[in-house]
N, C-alpha and C positions, 0 to 999 in steps of 0.2 A: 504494500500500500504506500501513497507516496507519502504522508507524514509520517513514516517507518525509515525513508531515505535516510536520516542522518545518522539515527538510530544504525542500521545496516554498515552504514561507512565506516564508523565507527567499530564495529563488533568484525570489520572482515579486514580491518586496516592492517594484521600482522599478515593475513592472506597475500594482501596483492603483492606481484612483481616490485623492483626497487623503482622503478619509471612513474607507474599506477599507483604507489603508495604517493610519492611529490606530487603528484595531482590531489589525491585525497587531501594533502595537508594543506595544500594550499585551500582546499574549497572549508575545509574544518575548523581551519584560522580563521574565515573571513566569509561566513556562509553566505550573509545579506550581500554582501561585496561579487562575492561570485556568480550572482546572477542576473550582472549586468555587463560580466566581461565576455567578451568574442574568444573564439576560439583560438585563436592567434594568442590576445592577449594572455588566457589563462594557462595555452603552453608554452607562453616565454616567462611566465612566474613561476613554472613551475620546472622550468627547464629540460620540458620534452618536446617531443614533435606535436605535428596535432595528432598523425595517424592515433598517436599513443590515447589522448586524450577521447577521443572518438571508439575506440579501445574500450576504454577505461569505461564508458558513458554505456555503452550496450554491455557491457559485464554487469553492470545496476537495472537493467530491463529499459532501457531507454533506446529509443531508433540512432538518437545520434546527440549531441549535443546540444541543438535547441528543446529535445523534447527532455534531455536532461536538466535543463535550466526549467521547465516549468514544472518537473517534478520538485525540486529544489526549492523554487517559490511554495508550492503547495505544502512541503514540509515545515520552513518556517512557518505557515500561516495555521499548521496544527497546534503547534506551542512552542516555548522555549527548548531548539537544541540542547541538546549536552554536550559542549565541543572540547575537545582532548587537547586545551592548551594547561600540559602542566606547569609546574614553578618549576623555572631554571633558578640556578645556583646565580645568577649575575641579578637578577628581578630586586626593583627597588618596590621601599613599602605598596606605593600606592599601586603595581605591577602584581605582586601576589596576592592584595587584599582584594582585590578586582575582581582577582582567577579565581579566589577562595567562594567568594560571594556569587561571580558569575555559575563557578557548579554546582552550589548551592539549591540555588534559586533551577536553575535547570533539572536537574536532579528530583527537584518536590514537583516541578512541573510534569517531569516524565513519571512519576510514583502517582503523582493523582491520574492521569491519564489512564495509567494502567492499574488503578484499583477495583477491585470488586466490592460495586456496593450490597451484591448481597449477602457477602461476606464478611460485610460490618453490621449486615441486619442482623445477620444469624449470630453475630459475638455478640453484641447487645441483648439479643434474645437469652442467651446463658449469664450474661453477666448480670441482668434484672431481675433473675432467678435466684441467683445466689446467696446461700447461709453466711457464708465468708467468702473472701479475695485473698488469693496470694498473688505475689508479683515475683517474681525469678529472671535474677540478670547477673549477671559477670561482666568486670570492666568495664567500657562504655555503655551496655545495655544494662550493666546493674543503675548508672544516676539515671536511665531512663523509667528500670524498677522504681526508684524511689521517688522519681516525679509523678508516675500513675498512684502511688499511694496519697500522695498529695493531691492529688484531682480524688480519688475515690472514695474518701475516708468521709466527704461531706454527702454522703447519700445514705446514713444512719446503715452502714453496713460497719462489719470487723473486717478491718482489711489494714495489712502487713506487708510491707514489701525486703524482699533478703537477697543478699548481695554475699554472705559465703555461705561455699555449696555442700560443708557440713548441717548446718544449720538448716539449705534446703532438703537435705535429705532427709532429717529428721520431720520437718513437718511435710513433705510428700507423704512419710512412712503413717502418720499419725493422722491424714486428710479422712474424709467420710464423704457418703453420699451426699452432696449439696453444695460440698467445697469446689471451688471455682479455683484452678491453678495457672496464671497467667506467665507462659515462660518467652520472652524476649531475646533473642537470636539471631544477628544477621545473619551468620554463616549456617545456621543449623548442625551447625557439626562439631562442638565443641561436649566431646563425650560425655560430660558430669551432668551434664544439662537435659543430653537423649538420655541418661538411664534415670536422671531423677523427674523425668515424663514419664517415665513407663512405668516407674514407681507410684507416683499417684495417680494416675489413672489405672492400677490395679488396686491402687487403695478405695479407689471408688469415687473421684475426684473426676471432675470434668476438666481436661487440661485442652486450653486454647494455647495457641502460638502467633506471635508475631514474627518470621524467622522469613528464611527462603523456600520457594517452593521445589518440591520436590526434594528437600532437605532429611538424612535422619532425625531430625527433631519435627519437621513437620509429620512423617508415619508416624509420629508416637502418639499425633494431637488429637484429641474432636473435632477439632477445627482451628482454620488458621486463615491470616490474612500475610499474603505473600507478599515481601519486601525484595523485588529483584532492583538495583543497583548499581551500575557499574563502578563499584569501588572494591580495592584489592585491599582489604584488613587483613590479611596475610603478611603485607609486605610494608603497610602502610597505616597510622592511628584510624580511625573510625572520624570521618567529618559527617558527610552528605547523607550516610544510613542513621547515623544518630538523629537527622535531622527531622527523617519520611518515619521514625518510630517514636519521637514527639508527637509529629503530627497527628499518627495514625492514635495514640493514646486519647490524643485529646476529642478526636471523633469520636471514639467510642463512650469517652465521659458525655457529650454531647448529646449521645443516643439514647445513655440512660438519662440523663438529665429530662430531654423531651419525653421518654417513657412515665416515668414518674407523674409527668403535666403539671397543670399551675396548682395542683394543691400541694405540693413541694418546693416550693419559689420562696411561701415565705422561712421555712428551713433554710434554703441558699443565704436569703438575705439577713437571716442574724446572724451566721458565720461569718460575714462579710462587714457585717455592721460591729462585730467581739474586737475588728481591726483597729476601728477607728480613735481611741484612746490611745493606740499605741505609736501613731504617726504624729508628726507635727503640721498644721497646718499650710495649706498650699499657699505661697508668698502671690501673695497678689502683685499685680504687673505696677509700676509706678505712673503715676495718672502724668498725662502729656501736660504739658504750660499751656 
């Protein structure tokens, strides 16, 4: 599909020949830029022939180069790309802070695009049921553990969030029918995590996941909403996935929150009103001459 093009460019860029990758980088650098350059132009920036280019354009399902520029426009026009300019080692602040914020922002763009809402329905669905919440995370996904308890604790439920995986284990081992066990996972694969799913969901625990799909941590789930990504936490700290399992948390506080309806509002609003004591008040702006 053509809002998939960049997506594609991307995901196949160690594939192409070393001719067909300089094309690719060029159009991935400068997507909006790229679809107003000629043919010429875009194979003397990228220092191939045109054949190559032309090439390059029907290996993406394009007839030739014009019809690859309006696939290209149609992709921008889906959302914001996710362009593979990473931080070089020379990049001044305002150069990495840009790249940081431009993937960012890309990244949730491409997560909302490809979420399933009725995979928020149905987590909603267990989590409005539930006797208790637990929240299960390690590392980056454990402050994301501890921000869902912080959204979840104001919906008069028992809800704990645990960041070491002794401690998870034990209240897996200890869960019951009703217990709702929320485990947070980019990679799904971080072994302590798939046995302490399998562990309470034989204690009789419903366990959702927020993880990857197709993941060992997503088989072990009830259900799960998939976080695919392209960010390597293998190799590299956790930025962009931390960002789509914020997000994804606070949809689902959202969905309870709407479940519950307005006879639960005024609950929201004395927790929010127990703040006001604590802050100093807002400096009013200095009146003009």
């Amino acid at each position: 599909m053509a809002h998939d093009l960049l997506d594609r460019l991307r995901q196949r860029l160690e594939e192409l020949n070393r001719s067909e990758r300089k094309v690719a980088n060029v159009i991935l650098a400068e997507p909006a830029a790229a679809t107003s350059l000629s043919i010429a132009s875009l194979a003397q920036a990228a220092s191939v022939s045109e054949p190559t280019v032309n090439r390059f354009c029907r290996s993406f399902g394009a007839k030739g180069f014009p019809d690859f520029k309006i696939k290209l426009a149609q992709s921008l026009a889906g959302g914001t790309p996710y362009v593979t300019r990473a931080v070089e080692p020379d990049d001044d602040a305002s150069q990495y802070t840009q790249k940081i914020f431009g993937a960012t922002i890309a990244a949730l763009d491409e997560a909302r695009r490809a979420v399933d809402s009725h995979a928020v329905e149905r987590m909603v669905d267990y989590l409005i049921q539930a006797k208790q919440i637990h929240f299960f995370g390690l590392g980056a996904s454990g402050a994301v553990a501890q921000d869902a308890q912080h959204k979840f604790f104001r919906f008069n439920l028992p809800v704990m969030a645990y960041v070491d995986v002794l401690m998870q284990r034990m209240v897996a081992a200890a869960c019951h029918t009703g217990d709702v066990v929320v485990v947070i996972s980019y990679t799904g694969r971080t072994r302590e995590l798939v046995d302490i799913a399998r562990l309470a969901r034989e204690s009789g625990a419903v366990v959702l996941g927020i993880t990857a799909p197709g993941s060992p941590l997503a088989f072990e789930c009830t259900a799960t909403l998939d976080v695919a990504t392209p960010e390597d936490t293998d190799h590299y700290m956790p930025m962009t996935s931390r960002m789509i399992q914020l997000t994804l948390i606070d949809a689902l506080a959202t969905g309870v929150t709407l479940r519950r309806g307005k006879d639960f509002l005024p609950h929201l609003k004395k927790i929010k009103d127990s703040l006001r004591n604590t802050r100093f008040p807002a400096e009013k702006p200095p009146e003009k001459p």
